[in-house]
C-alpha positions in Angstrom: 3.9 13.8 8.5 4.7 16.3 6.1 4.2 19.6 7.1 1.6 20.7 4.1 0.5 23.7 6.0 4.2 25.3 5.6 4.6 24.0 2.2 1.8 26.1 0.1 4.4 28.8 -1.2 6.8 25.6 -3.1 3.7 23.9 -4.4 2.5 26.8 -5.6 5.6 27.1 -7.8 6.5 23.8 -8.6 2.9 22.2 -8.5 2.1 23.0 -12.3 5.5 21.5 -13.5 4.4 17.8 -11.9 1.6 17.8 -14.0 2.1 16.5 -17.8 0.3 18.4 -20.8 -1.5 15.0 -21.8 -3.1 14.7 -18.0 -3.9 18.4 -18.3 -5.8 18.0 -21.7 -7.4 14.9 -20.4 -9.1 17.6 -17.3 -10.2 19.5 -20.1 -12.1 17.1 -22.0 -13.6 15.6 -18.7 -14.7 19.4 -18.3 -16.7 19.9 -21.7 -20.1 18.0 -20.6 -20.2 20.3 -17.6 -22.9 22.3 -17.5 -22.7 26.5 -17.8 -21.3 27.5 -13.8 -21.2 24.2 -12.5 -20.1 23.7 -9.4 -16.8 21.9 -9.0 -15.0 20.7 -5.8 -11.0 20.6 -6.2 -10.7 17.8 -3.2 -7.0 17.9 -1.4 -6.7 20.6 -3.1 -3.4 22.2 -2.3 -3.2 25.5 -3.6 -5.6 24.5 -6.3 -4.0 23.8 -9.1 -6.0 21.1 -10.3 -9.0 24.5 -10.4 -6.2 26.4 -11.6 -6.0 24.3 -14.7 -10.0 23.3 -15.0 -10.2 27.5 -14.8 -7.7 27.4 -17.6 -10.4 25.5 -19.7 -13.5 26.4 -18.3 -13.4 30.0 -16.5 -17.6 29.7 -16.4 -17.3 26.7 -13.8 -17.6 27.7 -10.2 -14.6 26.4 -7.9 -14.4 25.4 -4.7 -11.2 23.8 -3.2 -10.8 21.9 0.0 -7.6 21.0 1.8 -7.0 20.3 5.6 -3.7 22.7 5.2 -4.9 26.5 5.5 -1.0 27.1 4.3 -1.6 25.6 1.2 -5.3 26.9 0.5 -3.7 30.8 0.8 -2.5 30.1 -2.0 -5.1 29.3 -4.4 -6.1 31.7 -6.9 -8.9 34.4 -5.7 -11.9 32.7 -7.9 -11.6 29.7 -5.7 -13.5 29.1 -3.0 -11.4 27.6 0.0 -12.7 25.4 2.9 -10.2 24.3 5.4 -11.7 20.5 6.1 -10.8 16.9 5.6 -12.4 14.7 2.8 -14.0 12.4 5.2 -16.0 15.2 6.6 -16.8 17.9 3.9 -18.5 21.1 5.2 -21.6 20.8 2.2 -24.7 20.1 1.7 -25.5 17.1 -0.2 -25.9 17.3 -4.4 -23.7 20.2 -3.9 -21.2 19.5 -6.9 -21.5 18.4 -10.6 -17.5 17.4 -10.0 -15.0 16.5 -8.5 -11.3 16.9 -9.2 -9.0 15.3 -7.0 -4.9 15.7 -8.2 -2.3 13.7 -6.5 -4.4 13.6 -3.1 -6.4 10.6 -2.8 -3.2 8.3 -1.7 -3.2 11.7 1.2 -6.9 10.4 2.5 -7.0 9.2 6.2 -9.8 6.7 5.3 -10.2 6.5 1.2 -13.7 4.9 1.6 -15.1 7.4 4.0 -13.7 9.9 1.3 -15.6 7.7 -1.1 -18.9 8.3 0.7 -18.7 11.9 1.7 -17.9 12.4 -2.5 -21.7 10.4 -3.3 -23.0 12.4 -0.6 -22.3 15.9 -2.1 -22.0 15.0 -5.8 -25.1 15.3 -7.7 -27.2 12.4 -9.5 -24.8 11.6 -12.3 -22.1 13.6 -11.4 -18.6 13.0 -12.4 -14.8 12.5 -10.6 -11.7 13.3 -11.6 -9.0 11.2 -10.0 -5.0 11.4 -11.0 -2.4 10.1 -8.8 0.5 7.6 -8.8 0.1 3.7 -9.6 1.4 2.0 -6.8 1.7 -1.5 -9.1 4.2 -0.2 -11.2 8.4 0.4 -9.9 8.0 4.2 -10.0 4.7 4.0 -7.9 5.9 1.3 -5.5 9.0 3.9 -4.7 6.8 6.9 -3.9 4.7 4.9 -1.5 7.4 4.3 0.4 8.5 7.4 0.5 5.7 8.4 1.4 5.1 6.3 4.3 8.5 6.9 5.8 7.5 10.7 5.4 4.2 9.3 7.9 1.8 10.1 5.2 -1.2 7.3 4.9 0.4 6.5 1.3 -2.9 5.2 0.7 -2.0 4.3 -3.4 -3.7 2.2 -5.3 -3.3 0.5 -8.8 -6.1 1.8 -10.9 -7.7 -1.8 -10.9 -8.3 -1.4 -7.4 -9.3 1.9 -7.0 -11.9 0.9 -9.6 -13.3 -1.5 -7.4 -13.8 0.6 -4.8 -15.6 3.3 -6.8 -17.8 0.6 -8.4 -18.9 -0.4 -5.3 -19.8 2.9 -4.3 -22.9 3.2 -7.4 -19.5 4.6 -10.2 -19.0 3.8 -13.8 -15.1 3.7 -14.1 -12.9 4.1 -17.1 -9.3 4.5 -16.2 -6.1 5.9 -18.6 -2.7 4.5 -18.5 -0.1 7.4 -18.4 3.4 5.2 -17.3 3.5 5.6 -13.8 0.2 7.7 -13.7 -2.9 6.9 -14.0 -6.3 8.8 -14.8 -9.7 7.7 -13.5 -13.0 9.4 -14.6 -15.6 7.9 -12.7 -19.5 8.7 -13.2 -22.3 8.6 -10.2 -25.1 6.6 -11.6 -28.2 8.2 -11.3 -30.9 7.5 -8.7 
């Protein structure tokens, strides 16, 4: 496994360099529907960058950032909320969040559909996710699955197609964006 919890201060530096301007502008426009101080759950946070960068474009939006590394969640920035707790258990109530932002950390999950579940539970009717991460169909994405794996993560990556699938199935809409080896998904919680 790789040993997140000792990790937070080299994220912290290097974290905003992995992610590209266009991905970054793409968070931004997923943020302008947002109500005024919604509530937003950075999930596998980190250190929060992905709230670092939301905060960048919407400093009225409350944050809250979970990560099952307390080393990397010292880190965040002091208008995040932490929570030390795994996606397939979240410490919240349910309706709890407008959004959800998860950077880079899905393919992290233990059990993605659990995650899945937990993320309907505490989302609110027609609330909205924000998923980036690595497309595992493409030679790029195949190459840091594997690394991934031999590092003993869960290297649970998915092409976008897939991932989809899974969401659909789970009462989303879906619309994904191609970025290369990246992919975007903004996925909508149909409402009751």
């Amino acid at each position: 496994m790789i040993p997140f919890n000792h990790l937070g201060w080299i994220f912290k530096y290097i974290g905003p360099a992995i992610y590209p301007r266009k991905i970054r502008g793409s968070l931004c426009r997923f943020l302008i529907p947002l109500s005024r101080s919604a509530s937003v759950l950075d999930l596998g946070a980190g250190t929060g960058i992905m709230s670092e960068f939301a905060y960048a474009c919407r400093p009225d939006l409350q944050f809250t950032a979970v990560d099952p590394a307390e080393g990397m969640l010292k880190y965040s920035a002091e208008y995040i909320q932490t929570h030390t707790a795994y996606a397939e258990l979240l410490p919240f109530d349910t309706f709890s969040f407008e959004a959800i932002l998860i950077g880079e950390a899905l393919h992290h999950f233990q059990d993605v559909d659990q995650s899945i579940q937990e993320m309907v539970r505490v989302l609110q009717n027609g609330g909205s996710v924000f998923i980036y991460d690595f497309d595992s169909s493409t030679f790029i994405g195949k190459i840091l699955c594997r690394i991934e794996r031999l590092f003993g993560e869960p290297g649970n990556f998915y092409p976008p197609e897939v991932l989809k699938k899974k969401l659909e199935s789970h009462g989303f809409t879906v619309h994904i964006s191609h970025f290369g080896y990246r992919y975007i998904i903004v996925a909508q919680l149909r409402s009751i």
